[in-house]
C-alpha positions in Angstrom: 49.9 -1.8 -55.6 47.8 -4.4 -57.0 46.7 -6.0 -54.1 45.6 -2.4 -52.6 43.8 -1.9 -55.7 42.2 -5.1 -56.1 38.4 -4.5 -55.0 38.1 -8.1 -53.4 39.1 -10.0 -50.4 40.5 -12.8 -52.4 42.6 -12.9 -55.7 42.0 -16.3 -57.6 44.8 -17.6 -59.4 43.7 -17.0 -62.8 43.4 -13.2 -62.1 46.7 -12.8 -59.8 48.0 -14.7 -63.6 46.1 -12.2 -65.4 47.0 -9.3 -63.6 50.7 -10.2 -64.0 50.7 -10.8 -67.6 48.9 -7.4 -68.7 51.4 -5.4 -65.9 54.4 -7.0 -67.5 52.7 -6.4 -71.0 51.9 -2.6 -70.5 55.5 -2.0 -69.0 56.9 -3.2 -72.0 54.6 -1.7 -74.1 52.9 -4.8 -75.6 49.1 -5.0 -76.4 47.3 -7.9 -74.2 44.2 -9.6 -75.4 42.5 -12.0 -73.0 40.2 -14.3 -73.8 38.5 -16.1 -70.8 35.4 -17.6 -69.9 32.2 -15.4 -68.4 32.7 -15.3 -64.4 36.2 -16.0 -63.9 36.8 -12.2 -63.3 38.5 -11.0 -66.1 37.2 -7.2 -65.2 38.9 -6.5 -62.2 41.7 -8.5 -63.2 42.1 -6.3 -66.6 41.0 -3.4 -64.3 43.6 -3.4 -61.8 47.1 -3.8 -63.2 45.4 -1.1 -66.0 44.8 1.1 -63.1 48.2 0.9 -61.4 49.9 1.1 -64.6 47.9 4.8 -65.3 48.1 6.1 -62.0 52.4 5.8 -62.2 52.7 7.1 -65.6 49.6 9.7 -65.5 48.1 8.0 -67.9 44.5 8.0 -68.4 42.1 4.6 -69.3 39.3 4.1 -72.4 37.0 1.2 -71.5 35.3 0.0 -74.7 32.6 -2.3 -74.4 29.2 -3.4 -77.2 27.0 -3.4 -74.1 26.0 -1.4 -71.8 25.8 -4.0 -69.3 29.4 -4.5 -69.5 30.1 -1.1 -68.9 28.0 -1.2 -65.7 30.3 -3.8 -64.5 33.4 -1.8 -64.5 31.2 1.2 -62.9 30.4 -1.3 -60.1 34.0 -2.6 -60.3 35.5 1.0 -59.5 33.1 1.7 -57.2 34.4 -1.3 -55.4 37.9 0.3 -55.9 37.1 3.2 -54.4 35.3 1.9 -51.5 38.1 -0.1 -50.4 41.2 2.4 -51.3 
């Protein structure tokens, strides 16, 4: 399911390692912090598995961000989602 979800052509390594880690991590029930540097796509890759993992277990997402340019990023990020699923 991630790869349908995933709102790019391409998954870069880091994210497809990303991905992985907060799937595992939310199917065991373990809190995931990331910390990664600016364009490396940590957004979609946090997005994704997050949205999978939600969409099983009818669970619902909080996205918390300090700026509201962050939050436009995940708008533009679901979008995305949407558009190609």
């Amino acid at each position: 399911m991630l790869r349908e979800l995933f709102p790019f052509d391409i998954i870069r390594t880091g994210q497809k390692d990303m991905m992985d880690f907060i799937l595992k991590n939310l199917n065991e029930g373990i809190i995931s912090f990331v910390h990664a540097p600016t364009g490396i796509g940590k957004t979609a890759a946090s997005l994704v598995p997050s949205l999978a993992y939600s969409l099983s277990n009818n669970y619902k997402i909080f996205f918390l961000s300090n700026r509201h340019e962050h939050h436009r990023i995940v708008f533009d990020t679901i979008e995305k989602i949407n558009q190609k699923s």
